[in-house]
C-alpha positions in Angstrom: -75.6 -56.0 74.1 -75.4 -55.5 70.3 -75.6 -58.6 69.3 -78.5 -59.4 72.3 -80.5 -56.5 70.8 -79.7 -57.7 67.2 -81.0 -61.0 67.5 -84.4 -59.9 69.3 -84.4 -57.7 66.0 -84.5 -60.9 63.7 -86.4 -62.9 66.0 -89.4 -60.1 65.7 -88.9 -59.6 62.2 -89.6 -63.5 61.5 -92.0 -63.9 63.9 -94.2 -60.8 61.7 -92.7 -62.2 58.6 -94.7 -65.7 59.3 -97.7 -63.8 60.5 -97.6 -61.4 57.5 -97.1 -64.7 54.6 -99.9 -66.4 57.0 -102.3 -63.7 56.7 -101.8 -63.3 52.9 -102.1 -67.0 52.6 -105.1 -66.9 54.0 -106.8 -64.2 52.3 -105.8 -65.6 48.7 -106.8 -69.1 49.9 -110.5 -67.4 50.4 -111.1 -66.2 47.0 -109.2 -68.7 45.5 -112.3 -71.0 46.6 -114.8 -68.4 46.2 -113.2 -68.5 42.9 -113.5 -72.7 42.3 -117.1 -72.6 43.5 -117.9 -69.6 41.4 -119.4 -67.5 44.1 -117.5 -64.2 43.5 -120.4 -62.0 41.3 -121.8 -60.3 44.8 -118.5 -59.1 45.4 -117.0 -58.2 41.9 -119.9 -56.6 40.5 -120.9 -53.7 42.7 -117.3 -52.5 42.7 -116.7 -53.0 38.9 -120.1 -50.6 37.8 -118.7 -48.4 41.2 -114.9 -47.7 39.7 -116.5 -47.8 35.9 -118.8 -44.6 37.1 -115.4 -42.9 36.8 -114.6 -43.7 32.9 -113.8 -40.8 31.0 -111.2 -40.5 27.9 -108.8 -38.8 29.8 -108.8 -41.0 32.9 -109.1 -43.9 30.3 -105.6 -42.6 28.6 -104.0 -42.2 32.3 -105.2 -45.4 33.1 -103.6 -47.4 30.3 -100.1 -45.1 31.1 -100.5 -46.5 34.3 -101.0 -50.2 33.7 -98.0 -50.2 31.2 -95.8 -49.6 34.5 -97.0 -53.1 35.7 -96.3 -54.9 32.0 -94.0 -57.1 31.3 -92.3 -54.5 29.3 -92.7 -52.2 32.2 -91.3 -54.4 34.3 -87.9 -55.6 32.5 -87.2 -52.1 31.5 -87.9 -50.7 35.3 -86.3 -54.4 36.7 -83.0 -53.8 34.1 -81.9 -49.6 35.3 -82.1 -51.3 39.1 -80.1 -53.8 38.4 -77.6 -51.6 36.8 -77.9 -49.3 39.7 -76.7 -52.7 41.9 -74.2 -53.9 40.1 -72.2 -50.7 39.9 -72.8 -50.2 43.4 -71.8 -53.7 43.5 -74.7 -55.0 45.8 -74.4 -58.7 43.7 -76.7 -60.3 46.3 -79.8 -57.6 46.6 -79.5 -57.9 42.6 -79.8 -61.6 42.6 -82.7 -61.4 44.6 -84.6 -58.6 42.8 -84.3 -61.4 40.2 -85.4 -64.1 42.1 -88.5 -61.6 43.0 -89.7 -60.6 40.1 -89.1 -63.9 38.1 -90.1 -66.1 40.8 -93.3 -64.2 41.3 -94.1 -64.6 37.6 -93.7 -68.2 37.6 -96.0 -68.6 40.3 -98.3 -66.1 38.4 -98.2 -68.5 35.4 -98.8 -71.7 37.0 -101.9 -70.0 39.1 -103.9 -69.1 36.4 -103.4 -72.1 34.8 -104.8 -73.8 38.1 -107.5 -71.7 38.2 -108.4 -70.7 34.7 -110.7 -68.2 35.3 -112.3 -66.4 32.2 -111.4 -62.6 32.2 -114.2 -60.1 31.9 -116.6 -59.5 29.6 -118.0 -56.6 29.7 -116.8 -53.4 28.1 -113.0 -53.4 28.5 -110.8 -50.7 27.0 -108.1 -52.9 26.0 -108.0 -56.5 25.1 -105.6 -58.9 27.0 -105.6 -62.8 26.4 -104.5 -65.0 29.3 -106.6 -66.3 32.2 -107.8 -63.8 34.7 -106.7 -65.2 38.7 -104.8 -63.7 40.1 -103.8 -60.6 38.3 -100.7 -60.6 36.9 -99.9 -57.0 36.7 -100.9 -56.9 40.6 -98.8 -60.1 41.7 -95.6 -59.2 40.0 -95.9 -55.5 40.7 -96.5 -56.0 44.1 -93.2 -58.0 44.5 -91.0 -55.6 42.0 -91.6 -52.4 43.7 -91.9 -53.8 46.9 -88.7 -55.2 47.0 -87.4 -52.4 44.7 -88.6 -49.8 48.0 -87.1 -52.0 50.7 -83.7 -52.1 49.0 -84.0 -48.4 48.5 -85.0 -48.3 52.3 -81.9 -49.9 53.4 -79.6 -47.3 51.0 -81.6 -44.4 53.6 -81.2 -42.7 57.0 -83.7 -40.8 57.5 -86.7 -42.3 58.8 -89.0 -39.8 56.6 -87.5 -40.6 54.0 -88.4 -44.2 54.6 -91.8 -43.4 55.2 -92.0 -41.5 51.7 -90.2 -44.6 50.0 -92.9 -46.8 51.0 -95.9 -44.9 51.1 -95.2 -43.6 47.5 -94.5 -48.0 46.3 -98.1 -48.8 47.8 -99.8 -45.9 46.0 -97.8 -47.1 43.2 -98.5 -50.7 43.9 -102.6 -50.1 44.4 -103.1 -47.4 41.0 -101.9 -50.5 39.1 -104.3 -52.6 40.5 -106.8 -49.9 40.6 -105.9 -49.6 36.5 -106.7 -53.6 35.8 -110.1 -52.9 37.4 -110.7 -49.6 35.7 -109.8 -50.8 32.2 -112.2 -53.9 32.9 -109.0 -56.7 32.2 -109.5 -58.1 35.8 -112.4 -58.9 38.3 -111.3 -57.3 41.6 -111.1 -60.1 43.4 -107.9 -61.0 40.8 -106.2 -57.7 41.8 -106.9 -58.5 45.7 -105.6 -62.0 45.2 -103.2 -61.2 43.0 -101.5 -58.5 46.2 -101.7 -61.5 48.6 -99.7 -63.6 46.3 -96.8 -61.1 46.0 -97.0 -59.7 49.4 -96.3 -63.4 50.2 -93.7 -63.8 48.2 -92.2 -61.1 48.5 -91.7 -61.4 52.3 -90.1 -64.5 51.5 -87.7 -62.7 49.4 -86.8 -60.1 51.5 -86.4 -62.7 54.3 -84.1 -64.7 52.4 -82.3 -61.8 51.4 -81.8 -60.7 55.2 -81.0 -64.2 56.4 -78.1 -64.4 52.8 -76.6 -61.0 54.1 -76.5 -61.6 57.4 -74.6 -64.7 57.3 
């Protein structure tokens, strides 16, 4: 019965997994030709003056603070104490595969933007980046660092609130770093929205393979 009730288990969790890469697929695919036939300034626009309504010093200093979290500084420093964390608690695989994650997912960032080579903004931002613009970096990699980071850290849990906290409190994470891109005017939303569906993508494929690797 165990193993009958185990295996309905996997069979729903690929089954939502394929679904869940499908639909991100999908939704990048979207602006990615919005992107090619340069259609995108009716959607970007009105939400870049909207979330620019909100600039103030303050906010501006917060926002930078926040954005650092999804550098690549950010991310080695916050990618190096979990692996320590792993390794001592000798979980080799779930460390390989926060690797795999978080390098992986920049790779694909890298070649994207080359695709694409979109121009970043123009207008008024608060920091300078260089780089092309789609998809967002900071979103794509962040996306599939702390979400990985908060499934593993889901799996080390019992309670089911505590769960619930782990995740909710990644995805708030997750969306003020792609909120920051916006705010500091570095990315066009539609990078940050592609730039989720990317690493929600692969990052479903991580956590799959890591599932399949430790339950063989």
């Amino acid at each position: 019965m165990k193993n009958e009730a185990q295996e309905r288990l996997s069979k729903s969790f690929i089954m939502y997994s394929i679904l869940l890469i499908g639909a991100c697929c999908f939704v990048f695919i979207e602006f990615a030709d919005e992107v090619i036939e340069m259609e995108l300034k009716s959607f970007d626009n009105p939400i870049i003056q909207y979330i620019h309504g909100f600039r103030t010093p303050l906010f501006g200093e917060i926002m930078s603070a926040v954005t650092s979290l999804g550098s690549v500084t950010g991310i080695m420093i916050g990618m190096s104490i979990a692996l320590i964390f792993l390794l001592i608690a000798r979980q080799w695989w779930e460390g390989l595969f926060l690797i795999v994650s978080v390098s992986g997912s920049s790779l694909l960032n890298y070649y994207l933007k080359w695709l694409f080579k979109r121009d970043r903004p123009t207008f008024n931002p608060l920091v300078d980046e260089s780089g092309y613009s789609f998809p967002s970096g900071h979103s794509m990699v962040s996306f599939s660092f702390i979400g990985i980071l908060a499934y593993l850290l889901t799996t080390m849990v019992r309670k089911k609130s505590m769960k619930v906290l782990i995740l909710t409190l990644s995805m708030l994470l997750i969306l003020l770093i792609g909120f920051s891109r916006i705010y500091l005017g570095v990315h066009y939303p539609s990078d940050v929205i592609a730039g989720f569906a990317a690493g929600c993508a692969w990052l479903v494929i991580c956590i799959a393979a890591l599932k399949y690797k430790l339950q063989r």
